[in-house]
C-alpha positions in Angstrom: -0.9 17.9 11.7 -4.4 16.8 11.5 -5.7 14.4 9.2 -8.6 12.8 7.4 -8.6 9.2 6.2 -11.0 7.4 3.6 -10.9 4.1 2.3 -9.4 3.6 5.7 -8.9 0.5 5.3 -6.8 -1.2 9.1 -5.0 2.2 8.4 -1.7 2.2 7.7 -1.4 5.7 7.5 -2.7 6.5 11.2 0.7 3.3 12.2 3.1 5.3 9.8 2.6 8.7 11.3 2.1 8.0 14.4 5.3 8.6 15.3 5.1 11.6 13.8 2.9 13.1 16.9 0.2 13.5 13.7 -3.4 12.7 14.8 -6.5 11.6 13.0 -9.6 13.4 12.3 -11.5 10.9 11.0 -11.8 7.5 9.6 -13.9 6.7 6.6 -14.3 2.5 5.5 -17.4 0.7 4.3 -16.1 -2.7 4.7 -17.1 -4.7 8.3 -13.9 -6.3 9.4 -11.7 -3.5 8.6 -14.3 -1.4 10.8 -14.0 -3.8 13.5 -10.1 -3.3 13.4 -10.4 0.4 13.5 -12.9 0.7 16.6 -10.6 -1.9 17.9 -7.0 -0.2 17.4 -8.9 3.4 17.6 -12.3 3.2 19.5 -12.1 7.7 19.9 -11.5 8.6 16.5 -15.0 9.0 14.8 -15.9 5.9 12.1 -17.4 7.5 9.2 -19.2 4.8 6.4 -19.2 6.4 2.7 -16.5 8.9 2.4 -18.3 10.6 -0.7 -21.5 11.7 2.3 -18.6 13.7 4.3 -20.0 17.1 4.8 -17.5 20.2 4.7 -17.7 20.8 8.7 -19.2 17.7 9.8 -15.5 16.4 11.6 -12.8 18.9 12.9 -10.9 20.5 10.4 -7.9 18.7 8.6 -4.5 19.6 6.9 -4.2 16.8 4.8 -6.6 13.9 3.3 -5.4 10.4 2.8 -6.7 7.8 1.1 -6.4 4.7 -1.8 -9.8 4.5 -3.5 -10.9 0.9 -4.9 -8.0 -0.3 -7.4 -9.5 -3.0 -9.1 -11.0 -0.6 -12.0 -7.3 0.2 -12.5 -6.1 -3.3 -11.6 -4.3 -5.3 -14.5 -5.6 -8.5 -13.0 -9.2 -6.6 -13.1 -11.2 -5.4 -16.4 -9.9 -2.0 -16.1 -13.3 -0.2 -16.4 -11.4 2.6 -15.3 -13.3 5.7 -14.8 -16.4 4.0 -15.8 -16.5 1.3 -13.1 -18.1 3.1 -9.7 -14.6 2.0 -7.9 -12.9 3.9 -10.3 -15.2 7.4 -10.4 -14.6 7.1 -6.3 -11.2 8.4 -7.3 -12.6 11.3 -8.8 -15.2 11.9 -5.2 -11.9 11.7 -3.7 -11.3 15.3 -5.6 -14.8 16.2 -4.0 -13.8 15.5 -0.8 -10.9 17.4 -1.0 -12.6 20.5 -2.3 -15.0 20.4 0.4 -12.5 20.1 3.3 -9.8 22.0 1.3 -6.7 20.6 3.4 -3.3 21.8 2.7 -2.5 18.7 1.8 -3.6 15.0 -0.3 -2.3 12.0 -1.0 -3.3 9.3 -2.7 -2.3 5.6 -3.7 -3.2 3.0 -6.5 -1.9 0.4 -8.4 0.5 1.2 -11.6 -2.0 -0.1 -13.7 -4.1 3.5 -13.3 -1.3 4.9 -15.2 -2.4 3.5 -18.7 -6.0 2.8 -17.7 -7.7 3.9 -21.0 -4.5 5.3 -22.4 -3.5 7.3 -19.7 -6.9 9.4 -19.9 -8.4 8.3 -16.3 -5.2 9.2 -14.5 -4.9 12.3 -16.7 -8.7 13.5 -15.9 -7.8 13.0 -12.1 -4.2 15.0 -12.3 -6.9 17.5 -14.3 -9.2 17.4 -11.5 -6.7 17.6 -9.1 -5.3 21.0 -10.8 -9.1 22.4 -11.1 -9.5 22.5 -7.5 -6.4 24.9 -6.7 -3.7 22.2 -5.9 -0.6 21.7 -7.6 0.7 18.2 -7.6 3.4 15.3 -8.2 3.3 11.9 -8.5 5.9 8.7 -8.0 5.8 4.7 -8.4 7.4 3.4 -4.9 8.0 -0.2 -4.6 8.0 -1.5 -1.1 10.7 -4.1 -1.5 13.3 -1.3 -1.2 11.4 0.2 2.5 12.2 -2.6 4.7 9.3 -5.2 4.2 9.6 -8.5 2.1 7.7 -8.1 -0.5 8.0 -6.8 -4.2 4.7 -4.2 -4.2 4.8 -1.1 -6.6 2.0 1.3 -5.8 1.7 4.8 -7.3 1.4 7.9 -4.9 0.0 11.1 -5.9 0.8 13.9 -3.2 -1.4 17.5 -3.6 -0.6 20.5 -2.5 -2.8 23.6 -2.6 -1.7 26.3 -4.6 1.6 25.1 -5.4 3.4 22.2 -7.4 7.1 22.4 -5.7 6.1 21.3 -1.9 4.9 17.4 -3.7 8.0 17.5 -5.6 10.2 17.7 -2.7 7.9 15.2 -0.8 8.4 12.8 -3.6 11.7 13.6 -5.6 14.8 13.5 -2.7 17.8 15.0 -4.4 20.0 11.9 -4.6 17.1 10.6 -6.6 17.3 13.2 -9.0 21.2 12.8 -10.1 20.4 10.0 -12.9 23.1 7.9 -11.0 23.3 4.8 -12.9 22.4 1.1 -11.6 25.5 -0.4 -10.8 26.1 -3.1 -13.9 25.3 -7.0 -13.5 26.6 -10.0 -15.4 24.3 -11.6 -17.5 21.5 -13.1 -16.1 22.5 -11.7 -12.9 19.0 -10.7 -11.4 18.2 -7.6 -9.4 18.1 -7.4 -5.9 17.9 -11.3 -5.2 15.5 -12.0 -8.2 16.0 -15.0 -10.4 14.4 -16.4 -13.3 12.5 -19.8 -13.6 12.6 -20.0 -17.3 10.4 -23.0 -17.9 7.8 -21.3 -15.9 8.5 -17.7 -17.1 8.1 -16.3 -13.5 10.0 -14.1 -11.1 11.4 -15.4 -7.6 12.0 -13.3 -4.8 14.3 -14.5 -2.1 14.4 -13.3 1.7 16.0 -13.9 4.4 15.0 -13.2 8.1 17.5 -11.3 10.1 14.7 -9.6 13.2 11.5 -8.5 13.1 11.1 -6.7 10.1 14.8 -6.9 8.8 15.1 -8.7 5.7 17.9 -9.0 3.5 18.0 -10.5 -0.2 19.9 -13.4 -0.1 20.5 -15.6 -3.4 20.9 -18.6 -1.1 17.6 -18.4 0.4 15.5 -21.8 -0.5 13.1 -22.0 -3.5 11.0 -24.8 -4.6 13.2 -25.7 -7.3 16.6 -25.6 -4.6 15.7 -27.3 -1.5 19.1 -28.1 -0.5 19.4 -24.9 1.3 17.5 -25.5 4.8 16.4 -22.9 6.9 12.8 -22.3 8.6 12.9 -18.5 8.0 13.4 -18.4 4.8 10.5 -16.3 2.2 10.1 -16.9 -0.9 8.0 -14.8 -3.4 7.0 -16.4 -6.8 5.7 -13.5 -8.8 4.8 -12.5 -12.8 7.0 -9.8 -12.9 4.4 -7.2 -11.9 3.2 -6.5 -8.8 2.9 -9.4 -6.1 1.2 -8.5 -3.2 -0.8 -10.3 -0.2 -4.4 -12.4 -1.8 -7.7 -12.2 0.1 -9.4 -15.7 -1.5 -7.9 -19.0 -1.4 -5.2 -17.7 1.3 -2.8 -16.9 0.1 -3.0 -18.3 -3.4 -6.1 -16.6 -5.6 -5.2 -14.4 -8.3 -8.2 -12.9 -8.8 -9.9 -13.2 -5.4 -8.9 -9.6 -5.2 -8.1 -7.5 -8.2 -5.2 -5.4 -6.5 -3.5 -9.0 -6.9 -1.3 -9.3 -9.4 0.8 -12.4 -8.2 0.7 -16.4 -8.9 1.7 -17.2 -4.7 3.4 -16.4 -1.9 5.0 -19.1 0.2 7.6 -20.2 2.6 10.2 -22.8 2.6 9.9 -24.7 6.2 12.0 -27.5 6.6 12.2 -28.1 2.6 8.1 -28.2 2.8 6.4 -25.2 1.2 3.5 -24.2 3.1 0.8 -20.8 2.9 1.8 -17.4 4.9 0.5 -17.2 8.2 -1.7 -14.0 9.1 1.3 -13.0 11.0 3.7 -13.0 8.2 1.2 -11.5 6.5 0.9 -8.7 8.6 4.8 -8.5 8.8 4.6 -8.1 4.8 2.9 -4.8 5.0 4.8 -3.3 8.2 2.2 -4.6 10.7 2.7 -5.0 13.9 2.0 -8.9 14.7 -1.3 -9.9 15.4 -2.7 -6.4 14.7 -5.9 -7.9 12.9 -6.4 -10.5 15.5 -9.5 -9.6 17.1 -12.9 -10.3 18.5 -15.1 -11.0 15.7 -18.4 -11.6 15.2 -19.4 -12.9 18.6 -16.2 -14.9 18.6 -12.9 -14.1 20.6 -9.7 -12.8 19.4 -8.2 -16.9 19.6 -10.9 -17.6 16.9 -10.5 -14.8 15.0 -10.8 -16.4 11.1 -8.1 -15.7 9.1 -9.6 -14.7 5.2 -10.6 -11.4 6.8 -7.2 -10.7 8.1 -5.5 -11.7 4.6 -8.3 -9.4 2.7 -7.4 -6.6 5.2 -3.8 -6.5 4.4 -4.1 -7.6 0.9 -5.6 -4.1 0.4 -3.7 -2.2 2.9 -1.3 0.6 2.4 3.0 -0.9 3.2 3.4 1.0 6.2 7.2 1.7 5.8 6.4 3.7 2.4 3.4 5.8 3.9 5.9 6.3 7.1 8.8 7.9 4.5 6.1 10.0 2.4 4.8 11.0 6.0 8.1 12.4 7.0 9.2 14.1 4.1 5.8 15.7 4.1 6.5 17.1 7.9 10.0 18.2 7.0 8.9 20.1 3.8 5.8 21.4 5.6 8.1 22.6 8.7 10.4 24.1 6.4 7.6 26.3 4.4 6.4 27.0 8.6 2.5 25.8 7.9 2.4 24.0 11.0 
């Protein structure tokens, strides 16, 4: 399978379906270190600049288009302009794109807060959009915590199809999801997968504990600010305000409105009983990332001195790998099964 990215990003998507034997068409970012990383990581796939100037023949042809247009229109920690902010409307060239290329497949990702973004009426005149052009569609909020990475990130995806609504249900809706199985009950004030409450705060901790390279379990025990009688050096913990903590770009890693797809208070690490910031690599290891994969030569200065805000921003508004890698996969097998490829 071919595909086109936008809003590229450090692509996740092109680290997810890799193994899929799935190769790129084309890569579309604006921003300059994320550029960098790309022509770094994938110097022969062609760099485009502004996706909504992609001419219908201008790259080989494509059976899906990927991409997560600008969030912070949508963004809860943004002023939710919506469809009236340009960021927003990109959502809607995104459409344009698509008609233009006309791939078998889309998908697209955003932050939950697109679901109620004017009352529901910016994601309703995309899904409206979407349906104008020919493709029939479904749509599912995935939270990365339960994917493999440490980190408690609900994103919506939105996966296209054209001419038919049943292959994106499949994608999205596994049958063991469908079977209204209960969650198992708690005892009170027992919290969710590791989660606890700091009532004189009023915020959510996440504890993690590091088993391997990305394998984390929840684990009660782990340290928090407030329990430091618990040593160990690997320990994450993930203060949160019940939404949607994910990496910051300003203030590493600490701003909450440095960058509008964050909707946490912090992100730290117990070492030794001291909390201290995220490094770049843990970072990285947050979103699926190989480590060190935004260490590069920047600017006239070596890998070694590569700075780290830019490497924060990147993954801040990257894609988690491990969710693209499971929508990737259901996508082949459905697409396999209906013989497309």
């Amino acid at each position: 399978m071919r595909f086109g990215s936008v809003c590229s990003g450090v692509e996740a998507a092109s680290l997810a379906w890799q193994p899929l034997g799935w190769q790129p068409s084309f890569y579309s970012e604006i921003e300059d270190f994320p550029r960098e990383v790309l022509k770094f990581h994938h110097p022969e796939i062609s760099l485009h600049g502004d996706f909504t100037t992609i001419g219908a023949e201008q790259y080989d042809p494509i059976d899906l288009l990927v991409g997560g247009t600008p969030c912070q229109s949508f963004s809860i920690a943004g002023l939710r302009k919506g469809m009236a902010d340009n960021r927003g409307n990109l959502a809607l060239e995104f459409l344009k794109l698509a008609k233009r290329t006309r791939p078998h497949w889309v998908v697209w990702e955003n932050v939950p807060g697109v679901l109620s973004s004017h009352g529901g009426r910016d994601f309703g005149a995309l899904l409206g959009g979407l349906g104008e052009i020919g493709y029939g569609f479904a749509y599912r909020v995935f939270n990365a915590q339960y994917f493999g990475v440490p980190q408690r990130r609900r994103r919506v995806f939105l996966v296209g199809y054209l001419g038919d609504w049943r292959p994106p249900a499949s994608v999205l809706f596994e049958r063991e999801s469908l079977r209204g199985d209960p969650v198992p009950s708690r005892e009170k004030g027992e919290g969710l997968a590791g989660t606890t409450r700091d009532s004189s705060e009023g915020r959510g901790v996440k504890t993690f504990r590091m088993k391997g390279f990305g394998d984390y379990v929840d684990d009660d025990r782990a340290s928090t600010v407030k329990e430091r009688d618990y040593k160990d050096s690997t320990d994450l913990v993930v203060y949160c305000a019940d939404t949607s903590p994910t990496v910051t770009s300003s203030g590493p890693p600490f701003s909450r409105t440095g960058n509008s797809r964050v909707e946490a208070d912090a992100m730290v690490v117990m070492n030794d009983n001291r909390v201290r910031r995220l490094t770049p690599i843990e970072v990285e290891r947050l979103q699926g990332f190989p480590d060190n994969y935004t260490k590069i030569a920047y600017r006239g200065k070596p890998a070694d001195q590569c700075p780290d805000a830019p490497r924060y921003s990147a993954m801040g508004n990257s894609m988690a790998v491990p969710v693209m890698n499971w929508i990737g996969k259901r996508i082949d097998e459905v697409d396999k099964r209906m013989g497309v490829q």
